[in-house]
Each structure stands twice: as C-alpha cells, then as structure tokens.
N, C-alpha and C positions, 0 to 999 in steps of 0.2 A: 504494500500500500504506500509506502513511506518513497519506493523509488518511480513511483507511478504519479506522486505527487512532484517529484524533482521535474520528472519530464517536461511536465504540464509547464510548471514554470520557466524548466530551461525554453521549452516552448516557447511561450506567453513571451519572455525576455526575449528572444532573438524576431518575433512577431513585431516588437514595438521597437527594438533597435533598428530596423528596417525602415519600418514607417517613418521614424526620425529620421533616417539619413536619407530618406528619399524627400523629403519636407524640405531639408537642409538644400540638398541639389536643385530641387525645383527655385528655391529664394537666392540662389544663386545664380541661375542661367541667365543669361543675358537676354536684356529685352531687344527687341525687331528693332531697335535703332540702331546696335551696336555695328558698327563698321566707318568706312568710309562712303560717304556720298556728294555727288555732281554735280553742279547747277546745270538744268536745262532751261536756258536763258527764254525762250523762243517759247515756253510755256510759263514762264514768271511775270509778275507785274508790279513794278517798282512804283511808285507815286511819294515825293517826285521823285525824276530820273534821276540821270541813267542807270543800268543793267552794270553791275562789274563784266569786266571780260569775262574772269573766270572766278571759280570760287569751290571747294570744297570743305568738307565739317567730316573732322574723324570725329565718331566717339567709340569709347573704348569705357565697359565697365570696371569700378573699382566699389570694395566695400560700401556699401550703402548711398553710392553717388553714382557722377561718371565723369570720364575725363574727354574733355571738348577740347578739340583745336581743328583753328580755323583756319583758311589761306585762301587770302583773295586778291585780283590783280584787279587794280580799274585805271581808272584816269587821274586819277592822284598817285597810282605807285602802289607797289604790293606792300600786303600787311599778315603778320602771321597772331593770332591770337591762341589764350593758351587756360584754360582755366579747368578747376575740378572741383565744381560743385557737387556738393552730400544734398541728397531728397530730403530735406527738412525743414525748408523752407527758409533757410538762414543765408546771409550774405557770404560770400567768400569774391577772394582776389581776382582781377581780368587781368592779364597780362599781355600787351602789346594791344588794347582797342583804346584807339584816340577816344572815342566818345562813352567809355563804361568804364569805370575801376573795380566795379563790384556783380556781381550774379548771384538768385535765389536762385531754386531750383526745386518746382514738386514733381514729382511722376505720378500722374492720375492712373496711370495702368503701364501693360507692358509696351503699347503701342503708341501713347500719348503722355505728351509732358508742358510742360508753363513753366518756364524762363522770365526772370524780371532784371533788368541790367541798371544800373544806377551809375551815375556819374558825380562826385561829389556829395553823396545823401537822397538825391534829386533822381526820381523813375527819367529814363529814358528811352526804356522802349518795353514791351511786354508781346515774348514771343509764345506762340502757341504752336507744338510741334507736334503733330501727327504720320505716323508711318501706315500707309495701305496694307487692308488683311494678304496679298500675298506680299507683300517685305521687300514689293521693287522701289515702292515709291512714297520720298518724305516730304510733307508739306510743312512747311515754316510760315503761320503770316504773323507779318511784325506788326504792331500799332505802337505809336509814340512821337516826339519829335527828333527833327534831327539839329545840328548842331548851331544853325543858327534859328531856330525855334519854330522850324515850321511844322506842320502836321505831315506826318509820313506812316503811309500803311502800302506794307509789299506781301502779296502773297510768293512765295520763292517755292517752285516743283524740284525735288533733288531726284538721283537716281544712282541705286549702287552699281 
C-alpha cells in the first residue's frame, strides 16, 4: 500500500513538474514581433512628409521587455536608435532619437503592443504596433507631434 502511495505521488510530482515547465516555455516564447522588419514605403502614409528612404526595426526578446533598434536613412542622414524597454509601463533610455530620450512600453498580447516616447518629460509620439495573424506583416501608426510642433500621424506597413 505504502509503495503504491509513492507512485501516485512520484506521479502527481513529475505531472505538475511538466505542467510548470511547459507554462515557463510558453511565457517565454517570443511574440510575432520578434525579428527584423522592412518598411514598405509605397504602402505607408507619412502626414507630414516625407517617406524615409529606408528604414528597418529589429526586435529581439529579453526578460520581460524587448530590445528595439532602429535604422533609418532619409533626407536629413541616417540614424540608428537603440533602446530596451520592460512591458511595464515605465520609462527607460532612447539612444540615438533626436526627438525621444525616453520609451514606455505595454504589450497588450503577443501580436500587439503601445509605445509612448517622451522627449524631455513631454509625450511625443504614441505608437501603436500590430503584427498580422500570419506574422508577415507589422503595422506601426504613430500619432503625436513632431519636432517643430506640428501634428503628425503615419500609418508605416513593415514586412519581415
């Protein structure tokens, strides 16, 4: 009786070890954003203009954030941005964006997230990032102003 009770629990114990580390895996996979993606110019809409030439957005997951970097060529010169906002809503550092020193960051699911970028304390832009159910294609539309105060709202189509 007494090794018939061991079982059960060796059982039950390797039952729920499982389940745990299969909970773990899942909260760790990375969501449909993760990689790099393209701008497809020619399906975006910048207000006001212009289109950068080019422009790509790696993310790459990290513990309970992700790590964003940007590279984009336009009419003023290329610029590379670099920052690793945590889903928690809290500010952290932008590194190389003329017009943000700061980004929150919540992830509403695995496919959808909200971006808020601050420049000296002051919102500047509030991006709202959605990736398509099959994972070819991410939408970013910005609303905010830009650097000499005007109102700017760009839907931007990426593609990995």
């Amino acid at each position: 009786m007494r090794s018939r009770v061991r079982g059960i629990s060796a059982s039950s114990l390797v039952i729920v070890m499982a389940a745990a580390f299969g909970a773990v895996a899942r909260a760790q996979t990375p969501s449909a954003v993760a990689g790099t993606w393209t701008l497809d110019a020619a399906k975006s809409t910048f207000s006001p203009g212009p289109a950068p030439k080019s422009m790509s957005i790696t993310y790459s997951p990290v513990k309970d954030g992700v790590r964003i970097k940007v590279d984009i060529e336009s009419a003023a010169g290329a610029q590379h941005w670099d920052m690793t906002p945590l889903y928690d809503g809290k500010d952290y550092p932008v590194h190389g964006n003329p017009d943000a020193d700061t980004i929150s960051y919540k992830r509403i699911n695995g496919r959808t997230g909200e971006s808020t970028m601050k420049k000296n304390g002051k919102v500047t832009v509030v991006n709202s990032r959605s990736v398509s159910e099959d994972g070819k294609t991410l939408t970013i539309t910005m609303k905010g102003t830009n650097p000499d105060g005007q109102p700017r709202h760009d839907v931007m189509v990426f593609h990995k």
